[in-house]
N, CA, C and O atoms as CSV, one atom per row, in Angstrom:
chain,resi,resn,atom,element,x,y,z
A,1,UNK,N,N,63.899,51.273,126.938
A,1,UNK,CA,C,63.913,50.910,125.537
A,1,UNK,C,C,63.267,51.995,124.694
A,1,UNK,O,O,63.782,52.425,123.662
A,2,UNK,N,N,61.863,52.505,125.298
A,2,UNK,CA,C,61.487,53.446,124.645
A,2,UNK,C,C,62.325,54.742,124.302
A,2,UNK,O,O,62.075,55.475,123.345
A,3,UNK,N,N,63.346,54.930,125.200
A,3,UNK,CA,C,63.890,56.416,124.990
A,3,UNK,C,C,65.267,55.636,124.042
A,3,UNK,O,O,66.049,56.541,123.753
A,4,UNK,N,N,65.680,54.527,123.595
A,4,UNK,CA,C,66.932,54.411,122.761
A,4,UNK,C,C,66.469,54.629,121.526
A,4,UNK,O,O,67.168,55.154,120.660
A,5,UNK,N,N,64.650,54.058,121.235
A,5,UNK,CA,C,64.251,54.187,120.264
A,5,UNK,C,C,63.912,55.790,119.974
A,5,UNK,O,O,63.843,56.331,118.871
A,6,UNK,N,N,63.781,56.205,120.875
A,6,UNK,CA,C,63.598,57.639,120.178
A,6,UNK,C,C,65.120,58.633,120.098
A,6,UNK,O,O,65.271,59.720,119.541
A,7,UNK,N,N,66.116,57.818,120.858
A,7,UNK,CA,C,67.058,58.455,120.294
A,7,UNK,C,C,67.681,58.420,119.426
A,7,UNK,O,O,68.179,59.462,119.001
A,8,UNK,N,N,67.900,57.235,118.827
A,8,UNK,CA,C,67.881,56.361,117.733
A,8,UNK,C,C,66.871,57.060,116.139
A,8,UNK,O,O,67.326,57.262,115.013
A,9,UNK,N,N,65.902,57.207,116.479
A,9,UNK,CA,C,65.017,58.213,115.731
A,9,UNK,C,C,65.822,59.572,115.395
A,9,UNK,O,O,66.287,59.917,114.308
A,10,UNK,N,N,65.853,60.220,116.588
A,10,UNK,CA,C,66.348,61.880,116.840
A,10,UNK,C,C,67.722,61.370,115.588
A,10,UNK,O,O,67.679,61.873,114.466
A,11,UNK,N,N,68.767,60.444,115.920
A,11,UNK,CA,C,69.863,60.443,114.976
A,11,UNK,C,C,69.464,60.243,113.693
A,11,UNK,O,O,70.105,60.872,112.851
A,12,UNK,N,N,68.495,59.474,113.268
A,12,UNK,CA,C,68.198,59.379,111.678
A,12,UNK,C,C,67.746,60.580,110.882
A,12,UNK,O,O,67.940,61.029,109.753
A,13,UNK,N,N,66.976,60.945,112.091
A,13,UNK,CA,C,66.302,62.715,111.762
A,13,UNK,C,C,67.364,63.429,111.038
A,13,UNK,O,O,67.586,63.703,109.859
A,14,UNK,N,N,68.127,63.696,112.537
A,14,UNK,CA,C,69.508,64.584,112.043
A,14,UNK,C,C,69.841,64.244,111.220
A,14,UNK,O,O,69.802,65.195,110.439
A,15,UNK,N,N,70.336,63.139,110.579
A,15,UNK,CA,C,70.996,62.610,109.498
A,15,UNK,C,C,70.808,62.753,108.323
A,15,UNK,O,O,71.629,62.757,107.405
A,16,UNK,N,N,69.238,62.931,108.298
A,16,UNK,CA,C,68.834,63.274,107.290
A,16,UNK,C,C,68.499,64.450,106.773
A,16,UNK,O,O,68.354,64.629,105.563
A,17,UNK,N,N,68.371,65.220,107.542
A,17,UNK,CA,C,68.201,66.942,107.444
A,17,UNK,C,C,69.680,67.265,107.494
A,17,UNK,O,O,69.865,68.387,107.020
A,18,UNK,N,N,70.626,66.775,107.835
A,18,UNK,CA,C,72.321,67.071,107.693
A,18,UNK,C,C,72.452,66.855,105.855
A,18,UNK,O,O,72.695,67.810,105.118
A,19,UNK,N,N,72.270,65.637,105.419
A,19,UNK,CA,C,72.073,65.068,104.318
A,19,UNK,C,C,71.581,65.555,103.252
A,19,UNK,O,O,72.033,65.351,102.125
A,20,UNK,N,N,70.102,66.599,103.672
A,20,UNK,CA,C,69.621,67.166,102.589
A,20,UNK,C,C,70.634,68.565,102.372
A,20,UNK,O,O,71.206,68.930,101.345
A,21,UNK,N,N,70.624,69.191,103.739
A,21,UNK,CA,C,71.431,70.032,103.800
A,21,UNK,C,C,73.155,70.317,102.573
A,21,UNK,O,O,73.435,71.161,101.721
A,22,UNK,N,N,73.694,69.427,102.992
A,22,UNK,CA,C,74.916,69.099,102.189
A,22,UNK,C,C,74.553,69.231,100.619
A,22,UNK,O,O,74.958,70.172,99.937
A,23,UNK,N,N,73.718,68.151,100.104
A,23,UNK,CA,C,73.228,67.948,98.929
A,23,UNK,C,C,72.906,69.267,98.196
A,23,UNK,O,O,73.535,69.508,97.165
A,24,UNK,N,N,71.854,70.260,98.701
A,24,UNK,CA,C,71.672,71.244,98.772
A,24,UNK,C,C,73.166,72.653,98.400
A,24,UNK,O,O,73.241,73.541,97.549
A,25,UNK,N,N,73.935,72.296,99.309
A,25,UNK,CA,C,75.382,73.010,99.694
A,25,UNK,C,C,76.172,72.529,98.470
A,25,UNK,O,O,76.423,73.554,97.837
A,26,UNK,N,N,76.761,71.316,97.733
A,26,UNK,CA,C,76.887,70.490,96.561
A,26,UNK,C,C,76.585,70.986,95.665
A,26,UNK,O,O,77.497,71.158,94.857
A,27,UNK,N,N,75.580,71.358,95.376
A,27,UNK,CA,C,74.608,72.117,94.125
A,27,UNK,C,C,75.029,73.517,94.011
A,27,UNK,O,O,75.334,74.070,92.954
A,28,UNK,N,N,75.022,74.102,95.290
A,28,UNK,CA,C,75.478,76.052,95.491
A,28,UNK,C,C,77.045,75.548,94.908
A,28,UNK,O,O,77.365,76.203,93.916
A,29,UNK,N,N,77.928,74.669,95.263
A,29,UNK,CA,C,79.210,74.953,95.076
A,29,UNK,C,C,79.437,74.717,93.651
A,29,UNK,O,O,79.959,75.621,92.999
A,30,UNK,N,N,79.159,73.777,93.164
A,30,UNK,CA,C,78.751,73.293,91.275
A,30,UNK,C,C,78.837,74.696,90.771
A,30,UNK,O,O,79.778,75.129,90.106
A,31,UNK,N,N,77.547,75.523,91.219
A,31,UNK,CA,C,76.902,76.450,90.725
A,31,UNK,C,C,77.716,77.430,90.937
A,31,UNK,O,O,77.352,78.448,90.349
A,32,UNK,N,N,78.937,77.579,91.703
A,32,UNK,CA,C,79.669,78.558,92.306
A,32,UNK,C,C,81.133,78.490,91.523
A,32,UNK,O,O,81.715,79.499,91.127
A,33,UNK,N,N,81.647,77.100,91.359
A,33,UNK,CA,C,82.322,76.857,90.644
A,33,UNK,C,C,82.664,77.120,88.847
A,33,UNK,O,O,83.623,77.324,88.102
A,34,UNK,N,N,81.229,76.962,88.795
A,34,UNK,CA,C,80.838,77.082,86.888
A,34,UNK,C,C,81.428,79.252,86.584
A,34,UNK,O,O,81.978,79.852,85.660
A,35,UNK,N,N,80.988,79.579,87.687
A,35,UNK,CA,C,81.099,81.246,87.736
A,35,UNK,C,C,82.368,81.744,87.969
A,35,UNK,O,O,82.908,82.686,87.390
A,36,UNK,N,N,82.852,80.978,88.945
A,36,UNK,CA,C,83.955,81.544,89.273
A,36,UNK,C,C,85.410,81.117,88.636
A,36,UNK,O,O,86.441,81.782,88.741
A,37,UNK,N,N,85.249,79.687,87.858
A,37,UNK,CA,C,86.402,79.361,86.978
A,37,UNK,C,C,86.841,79.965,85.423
A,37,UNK,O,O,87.876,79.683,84.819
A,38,UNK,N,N,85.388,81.175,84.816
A,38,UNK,CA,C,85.937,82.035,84.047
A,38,UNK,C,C,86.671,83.197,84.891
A,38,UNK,O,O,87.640,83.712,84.333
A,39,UNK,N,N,86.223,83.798,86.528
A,39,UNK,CA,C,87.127,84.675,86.435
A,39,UNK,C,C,88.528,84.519,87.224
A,39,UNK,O,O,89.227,85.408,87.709
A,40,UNK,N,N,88.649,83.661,87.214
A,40,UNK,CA,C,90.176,82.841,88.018
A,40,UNK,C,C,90.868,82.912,86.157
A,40,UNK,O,O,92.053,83.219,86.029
A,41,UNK,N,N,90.175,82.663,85.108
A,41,UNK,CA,C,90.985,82.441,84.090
A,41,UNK,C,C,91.380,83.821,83.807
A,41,UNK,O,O,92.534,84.064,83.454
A,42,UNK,N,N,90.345,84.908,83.962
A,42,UNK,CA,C,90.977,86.405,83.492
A,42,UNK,C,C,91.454,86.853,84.106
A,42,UNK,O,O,91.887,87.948,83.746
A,43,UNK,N,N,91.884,86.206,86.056
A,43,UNK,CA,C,92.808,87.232,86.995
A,43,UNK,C,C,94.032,86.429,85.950
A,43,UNK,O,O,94.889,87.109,85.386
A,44,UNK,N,N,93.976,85.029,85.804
A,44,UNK,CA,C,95.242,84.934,85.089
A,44,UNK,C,C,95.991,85.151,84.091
A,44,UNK,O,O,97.162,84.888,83.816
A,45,UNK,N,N,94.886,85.831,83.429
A,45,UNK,CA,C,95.224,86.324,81.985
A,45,UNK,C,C,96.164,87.838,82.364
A,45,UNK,O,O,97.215,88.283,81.903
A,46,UNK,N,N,95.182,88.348,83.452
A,46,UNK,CA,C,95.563,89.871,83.754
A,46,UNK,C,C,97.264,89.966,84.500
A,46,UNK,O,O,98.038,90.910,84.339
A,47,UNK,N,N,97.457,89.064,85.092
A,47,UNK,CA,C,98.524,88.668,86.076
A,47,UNK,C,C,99.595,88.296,85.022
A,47,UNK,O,O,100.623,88.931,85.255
A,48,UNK,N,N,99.703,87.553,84.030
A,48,UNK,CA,C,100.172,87.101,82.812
A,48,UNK,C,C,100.841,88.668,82.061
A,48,UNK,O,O,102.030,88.950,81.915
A,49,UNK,N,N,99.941,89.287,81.777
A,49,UNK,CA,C,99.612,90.463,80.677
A,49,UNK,C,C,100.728,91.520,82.025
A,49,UNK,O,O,101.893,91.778,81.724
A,50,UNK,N,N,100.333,91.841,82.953
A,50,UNK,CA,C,101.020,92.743,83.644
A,50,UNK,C,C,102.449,92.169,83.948
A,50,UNK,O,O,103.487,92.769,83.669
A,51,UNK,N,N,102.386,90.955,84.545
A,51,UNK,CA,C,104.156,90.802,84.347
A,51,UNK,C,C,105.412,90.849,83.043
A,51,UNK,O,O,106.630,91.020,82.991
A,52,UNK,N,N,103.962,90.511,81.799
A,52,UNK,CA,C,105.280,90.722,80.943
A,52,UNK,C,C,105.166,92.261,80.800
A,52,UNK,O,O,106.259,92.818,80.905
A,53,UNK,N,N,104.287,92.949,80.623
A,53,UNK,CA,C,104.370,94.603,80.899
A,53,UNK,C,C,105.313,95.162,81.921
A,53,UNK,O,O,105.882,96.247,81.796
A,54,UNK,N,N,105.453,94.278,83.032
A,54,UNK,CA,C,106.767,94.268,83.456
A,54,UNK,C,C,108.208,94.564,83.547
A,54,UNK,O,O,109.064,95.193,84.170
A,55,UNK,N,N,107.857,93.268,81.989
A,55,UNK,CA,C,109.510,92.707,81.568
A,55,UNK,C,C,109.856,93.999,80.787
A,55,UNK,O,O,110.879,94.669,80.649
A,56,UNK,N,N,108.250,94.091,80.214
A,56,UNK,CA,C,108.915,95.202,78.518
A,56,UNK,C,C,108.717,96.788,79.244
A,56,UNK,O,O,108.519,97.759,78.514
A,57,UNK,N,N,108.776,96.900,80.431
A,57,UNK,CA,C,109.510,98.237,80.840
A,57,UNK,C,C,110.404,97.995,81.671
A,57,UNK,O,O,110.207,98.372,82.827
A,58,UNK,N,N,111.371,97.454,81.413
A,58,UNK,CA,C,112.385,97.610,81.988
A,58,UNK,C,C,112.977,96.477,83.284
A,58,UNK,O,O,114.098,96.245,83.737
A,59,UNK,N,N,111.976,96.092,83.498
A,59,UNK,CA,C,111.593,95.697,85.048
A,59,UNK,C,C,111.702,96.800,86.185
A,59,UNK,O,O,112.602,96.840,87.023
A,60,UNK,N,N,110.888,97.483,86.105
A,60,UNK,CA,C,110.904,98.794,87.103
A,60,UNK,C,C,109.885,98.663,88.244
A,60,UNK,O,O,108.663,98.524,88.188
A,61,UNK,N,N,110.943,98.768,89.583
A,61,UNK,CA,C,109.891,98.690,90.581
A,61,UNK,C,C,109.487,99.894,91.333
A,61,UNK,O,O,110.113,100.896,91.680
A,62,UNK,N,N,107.885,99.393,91.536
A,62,UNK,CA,C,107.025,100.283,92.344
A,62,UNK,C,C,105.764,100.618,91.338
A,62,UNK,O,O,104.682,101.139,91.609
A,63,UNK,N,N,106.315,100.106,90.000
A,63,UNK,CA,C,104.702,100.041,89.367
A,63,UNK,C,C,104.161,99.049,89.205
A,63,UNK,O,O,103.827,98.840,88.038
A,64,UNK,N,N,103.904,98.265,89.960
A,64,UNK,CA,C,103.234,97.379,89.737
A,64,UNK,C,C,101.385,97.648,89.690
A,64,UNK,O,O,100.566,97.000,89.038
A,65,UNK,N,N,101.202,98.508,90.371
A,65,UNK,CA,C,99.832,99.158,90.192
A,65,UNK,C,C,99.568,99.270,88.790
A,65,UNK,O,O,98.799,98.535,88.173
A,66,UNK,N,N,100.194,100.162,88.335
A,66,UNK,CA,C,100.097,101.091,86.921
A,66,UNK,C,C,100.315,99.438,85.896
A,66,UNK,O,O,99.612,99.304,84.895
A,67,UNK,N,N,100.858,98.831,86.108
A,67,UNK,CA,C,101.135,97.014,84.844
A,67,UNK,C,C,99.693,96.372,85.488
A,67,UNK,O,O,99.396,95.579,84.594
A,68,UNK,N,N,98.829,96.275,86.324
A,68,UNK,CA,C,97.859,95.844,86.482
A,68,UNK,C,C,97.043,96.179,86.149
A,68,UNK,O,O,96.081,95.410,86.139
A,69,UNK,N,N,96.904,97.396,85.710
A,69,UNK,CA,C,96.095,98.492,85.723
A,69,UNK,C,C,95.723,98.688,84.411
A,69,UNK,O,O,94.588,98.960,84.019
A,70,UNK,N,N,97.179,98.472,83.434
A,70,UNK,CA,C,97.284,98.408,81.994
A,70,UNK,C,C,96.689,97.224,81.400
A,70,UNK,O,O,95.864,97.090,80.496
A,71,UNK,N,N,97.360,96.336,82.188
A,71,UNK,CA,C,96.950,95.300,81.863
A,71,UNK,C,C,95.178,94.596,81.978
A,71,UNK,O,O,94.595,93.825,81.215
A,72,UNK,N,N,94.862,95.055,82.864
A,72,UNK,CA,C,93.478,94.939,82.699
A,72,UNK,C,C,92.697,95.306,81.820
A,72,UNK,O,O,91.787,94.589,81.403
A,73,UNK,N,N,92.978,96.677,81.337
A,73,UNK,CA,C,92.462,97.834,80.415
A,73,UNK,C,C,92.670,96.863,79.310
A,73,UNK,O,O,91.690,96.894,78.565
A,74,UNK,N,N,93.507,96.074,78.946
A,74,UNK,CA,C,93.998,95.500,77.366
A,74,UNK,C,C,93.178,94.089,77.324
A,74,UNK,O,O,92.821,93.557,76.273
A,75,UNK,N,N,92.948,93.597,78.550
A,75,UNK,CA,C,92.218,92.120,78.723
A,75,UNK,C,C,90.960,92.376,78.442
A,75,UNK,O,O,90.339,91.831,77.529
A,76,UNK,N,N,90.574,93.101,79.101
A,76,UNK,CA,C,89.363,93.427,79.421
A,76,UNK,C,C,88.602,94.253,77.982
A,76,UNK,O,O,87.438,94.060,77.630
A,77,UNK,N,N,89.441,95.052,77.399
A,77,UNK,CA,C,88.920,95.640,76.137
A,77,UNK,C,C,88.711,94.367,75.093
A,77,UNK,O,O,87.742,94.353,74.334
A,78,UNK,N,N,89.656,93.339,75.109
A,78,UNK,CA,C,89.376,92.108,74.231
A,78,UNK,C,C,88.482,91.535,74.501
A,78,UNK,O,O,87.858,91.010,73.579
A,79,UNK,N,N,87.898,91.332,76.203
A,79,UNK,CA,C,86.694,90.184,76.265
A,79,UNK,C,C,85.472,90.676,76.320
A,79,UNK,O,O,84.481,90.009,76.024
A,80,UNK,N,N,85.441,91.727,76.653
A,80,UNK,CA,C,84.051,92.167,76.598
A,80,UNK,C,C,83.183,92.359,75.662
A,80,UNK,O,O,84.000,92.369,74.741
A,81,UNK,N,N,82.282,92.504,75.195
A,81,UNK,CA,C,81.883,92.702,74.168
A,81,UNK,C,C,81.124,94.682,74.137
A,81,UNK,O,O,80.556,95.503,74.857
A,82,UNK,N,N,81.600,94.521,72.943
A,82,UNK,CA,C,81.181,96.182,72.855
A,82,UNK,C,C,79.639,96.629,72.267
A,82,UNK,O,O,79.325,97.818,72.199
């Protein structure tokens, strides 16, 4: 009996150091989320901006470097602050 109770123990332990753990992990992702959903909005702005740079040359392939590239330069000169 004595050793169910202490195993029984050992699981609440874990459970609870699993528990804080997570909670802990919850908070980093919040905190990870708040950061990373402005720059998911400017890859999409940039991704946006280079395909129609795209359209308005022609549709010419193999630059796609050089429309990303532009396109960043034009996003990026608007959001930043100078």
């Amino acid at each position: 009996m004595k050793a169910d109770a202490a195993k029984q123990t050992a699981r609440r332990e874990s459970h609870v150091s699993s528990t804080k753990g997570d909670n802990n992990q919850r908070t980093k992702t919040k905190a990870d989320i708040n950061k990373v959903q402005p720059l998911e909005k400017l890859r999409a702005s940039i991704t946006e901006r280079a395909y129609e740079l795209y359209l308005e040359r022609g549709r010419r392939e193999g630059c796609a470097e050089q429309d990303w590239l532009d396109a960043e330069r034009e996003i990026l000169a608007h959001t930043l602050p100078r």
